[in-house]
N, CA, C and O atoms as a DFTB+ gen file, in Angstrom:
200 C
 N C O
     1  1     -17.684      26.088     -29.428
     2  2     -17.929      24.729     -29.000
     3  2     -18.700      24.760     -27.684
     4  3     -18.309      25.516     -26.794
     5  1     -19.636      24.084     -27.527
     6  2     -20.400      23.489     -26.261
     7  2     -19.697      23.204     -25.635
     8  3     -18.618      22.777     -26.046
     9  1     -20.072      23.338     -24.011
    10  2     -19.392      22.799     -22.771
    11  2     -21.010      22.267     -22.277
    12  3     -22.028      22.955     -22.353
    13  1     -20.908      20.785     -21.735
    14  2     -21.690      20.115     -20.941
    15  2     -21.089      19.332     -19.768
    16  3     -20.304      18.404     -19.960
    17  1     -21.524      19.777     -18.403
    18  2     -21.837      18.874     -17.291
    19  2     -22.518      17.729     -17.112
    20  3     -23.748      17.779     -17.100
    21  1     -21.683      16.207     -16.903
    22  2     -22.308      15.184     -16.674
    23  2     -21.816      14.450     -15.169
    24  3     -20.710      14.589     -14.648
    25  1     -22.810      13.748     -14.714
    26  2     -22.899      13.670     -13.346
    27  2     -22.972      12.041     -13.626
    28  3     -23.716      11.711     -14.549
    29  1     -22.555      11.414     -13.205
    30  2     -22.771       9.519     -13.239
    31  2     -23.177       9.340     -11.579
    32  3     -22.917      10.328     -10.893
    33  1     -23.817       8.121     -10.847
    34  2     -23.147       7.916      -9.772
    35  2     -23.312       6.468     -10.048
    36  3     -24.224       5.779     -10.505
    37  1     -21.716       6.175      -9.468
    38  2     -21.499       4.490      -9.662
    39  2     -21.724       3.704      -8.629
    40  3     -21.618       4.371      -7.599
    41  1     -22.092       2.151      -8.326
    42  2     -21.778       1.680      -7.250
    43  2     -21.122       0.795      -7.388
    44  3     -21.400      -0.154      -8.122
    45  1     -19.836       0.935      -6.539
    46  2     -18.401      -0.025      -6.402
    47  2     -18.703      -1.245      -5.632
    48  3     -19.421      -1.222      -4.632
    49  1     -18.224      -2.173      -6.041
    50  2     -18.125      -3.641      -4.427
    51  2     -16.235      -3.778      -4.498
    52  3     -15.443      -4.079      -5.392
    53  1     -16.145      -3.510      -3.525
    54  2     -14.603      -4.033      -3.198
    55  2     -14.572      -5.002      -2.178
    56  3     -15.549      -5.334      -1.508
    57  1     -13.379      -5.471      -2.069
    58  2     -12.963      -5.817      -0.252
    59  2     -12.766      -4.868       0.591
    60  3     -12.410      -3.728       0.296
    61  1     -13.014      -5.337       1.816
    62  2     -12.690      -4.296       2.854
    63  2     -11.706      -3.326       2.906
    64  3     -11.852      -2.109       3.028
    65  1     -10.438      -4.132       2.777
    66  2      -8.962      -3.341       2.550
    67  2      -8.748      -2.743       1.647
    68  3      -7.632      -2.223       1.671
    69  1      -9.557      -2.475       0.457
    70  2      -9.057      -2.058      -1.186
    71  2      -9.639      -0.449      -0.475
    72  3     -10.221      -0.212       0.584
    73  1      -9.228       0.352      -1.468
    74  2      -9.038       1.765      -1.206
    75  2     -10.258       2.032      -2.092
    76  3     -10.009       1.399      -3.118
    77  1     -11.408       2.613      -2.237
    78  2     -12.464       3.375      -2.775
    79  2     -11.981       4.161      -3.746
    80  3     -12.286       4.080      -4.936
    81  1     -10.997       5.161      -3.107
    82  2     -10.669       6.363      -3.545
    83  2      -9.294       6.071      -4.737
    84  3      -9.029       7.040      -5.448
    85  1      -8.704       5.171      -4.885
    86  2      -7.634       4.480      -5.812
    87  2      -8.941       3.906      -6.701
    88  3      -8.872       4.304      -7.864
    89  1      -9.318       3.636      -6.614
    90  2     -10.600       2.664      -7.871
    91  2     -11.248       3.931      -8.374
    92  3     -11.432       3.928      -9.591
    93  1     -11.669       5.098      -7.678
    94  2     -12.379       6.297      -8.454
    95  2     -11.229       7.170      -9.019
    96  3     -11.414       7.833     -10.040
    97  1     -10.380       7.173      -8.550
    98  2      -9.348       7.791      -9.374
    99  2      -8.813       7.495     -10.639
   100  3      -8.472       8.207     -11.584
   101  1      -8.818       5.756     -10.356
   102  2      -8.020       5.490     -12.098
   103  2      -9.424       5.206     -12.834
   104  3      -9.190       5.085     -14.037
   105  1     -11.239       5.006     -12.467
   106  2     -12.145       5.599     -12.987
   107  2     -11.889       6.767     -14.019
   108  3     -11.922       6.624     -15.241
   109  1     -11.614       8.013     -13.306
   110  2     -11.454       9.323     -13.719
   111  2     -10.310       9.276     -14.725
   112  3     -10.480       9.790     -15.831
   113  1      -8.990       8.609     -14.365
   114  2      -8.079       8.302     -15.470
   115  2      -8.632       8.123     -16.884
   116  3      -8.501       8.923     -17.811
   117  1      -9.466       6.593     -16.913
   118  2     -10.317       5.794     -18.097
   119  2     -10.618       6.601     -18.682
   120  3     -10.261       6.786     -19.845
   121  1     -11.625       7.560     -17.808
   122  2     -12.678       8.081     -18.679
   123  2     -12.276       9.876     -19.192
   124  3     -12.932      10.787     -19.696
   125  1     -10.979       9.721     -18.771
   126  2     -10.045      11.199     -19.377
   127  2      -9.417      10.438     -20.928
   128  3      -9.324      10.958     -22.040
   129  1      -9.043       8.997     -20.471
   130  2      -8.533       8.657     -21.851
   131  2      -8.722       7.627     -22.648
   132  3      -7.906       6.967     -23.291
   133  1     -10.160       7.524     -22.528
   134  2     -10.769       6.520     -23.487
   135  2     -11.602       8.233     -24.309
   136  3     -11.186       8.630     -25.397
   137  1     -12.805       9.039     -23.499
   138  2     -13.161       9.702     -24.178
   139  2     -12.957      11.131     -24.443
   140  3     -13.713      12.022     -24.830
   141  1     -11.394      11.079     -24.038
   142  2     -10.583      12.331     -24.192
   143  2     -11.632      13.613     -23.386
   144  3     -11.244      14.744     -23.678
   145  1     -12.517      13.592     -22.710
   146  2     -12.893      14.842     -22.213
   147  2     -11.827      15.461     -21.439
   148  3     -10.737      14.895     -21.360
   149  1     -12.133      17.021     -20.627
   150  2     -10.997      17.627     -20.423
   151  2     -10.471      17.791     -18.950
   152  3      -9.417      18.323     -18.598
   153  1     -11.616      17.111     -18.029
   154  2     -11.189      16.821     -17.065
   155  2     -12.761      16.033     -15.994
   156  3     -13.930      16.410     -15.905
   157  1     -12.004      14.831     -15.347
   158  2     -13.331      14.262     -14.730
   159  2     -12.540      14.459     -13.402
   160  3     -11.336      14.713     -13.434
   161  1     -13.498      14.293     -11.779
   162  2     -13.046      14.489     -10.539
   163  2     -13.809      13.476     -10.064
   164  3     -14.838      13.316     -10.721
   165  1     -13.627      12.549      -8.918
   166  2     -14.039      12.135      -7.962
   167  2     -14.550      13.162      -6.701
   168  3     -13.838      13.393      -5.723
   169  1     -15.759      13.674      -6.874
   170  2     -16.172      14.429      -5.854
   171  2     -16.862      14.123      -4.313
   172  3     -17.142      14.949      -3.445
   173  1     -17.009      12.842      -4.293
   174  2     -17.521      12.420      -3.345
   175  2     -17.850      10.881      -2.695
   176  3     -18.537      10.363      -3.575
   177  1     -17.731      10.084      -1.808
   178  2     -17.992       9.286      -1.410
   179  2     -18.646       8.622      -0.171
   180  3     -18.464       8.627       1.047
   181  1     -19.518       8.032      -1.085
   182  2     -20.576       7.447       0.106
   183  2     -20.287       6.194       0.231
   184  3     -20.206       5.514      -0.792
   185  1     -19.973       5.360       2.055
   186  2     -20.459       4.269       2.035
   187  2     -21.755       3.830       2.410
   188  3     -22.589       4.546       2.962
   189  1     -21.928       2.481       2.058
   190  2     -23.456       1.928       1.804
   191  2     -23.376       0.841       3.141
   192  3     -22.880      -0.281       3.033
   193  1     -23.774       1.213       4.017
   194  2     -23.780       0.080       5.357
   195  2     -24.869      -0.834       4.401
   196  3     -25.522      -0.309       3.500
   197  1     -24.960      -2.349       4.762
   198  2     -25.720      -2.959       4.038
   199  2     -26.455      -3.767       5.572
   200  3     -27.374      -4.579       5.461
């Protein structure tokens, strides 16, 4: 069986107080168990001064 690396990058809008890192995590949850792959990570975060 094939193994492939996929890379997304998303952009979030929250409120100030909401946690980034709680919203990319249950992200990574979804997308462990909607398309059963075998493991996704939150590797990084950028904020976007606007």
């Amino acid at each position: 069986m094939s193994r492939t690396h996929l890379f997304f990058k998303v952009e979030l809008e929250h409120d100030p107080g909401e946690n980034p890192e709680r919203a990319g995590a249950e992200i990574c949850r979804q997308i462990q168990r909607v398309y059963g792959v075998r493991f996704a990570e939150l590797s990084s975060i950028t904020k976007v001064e606007e």
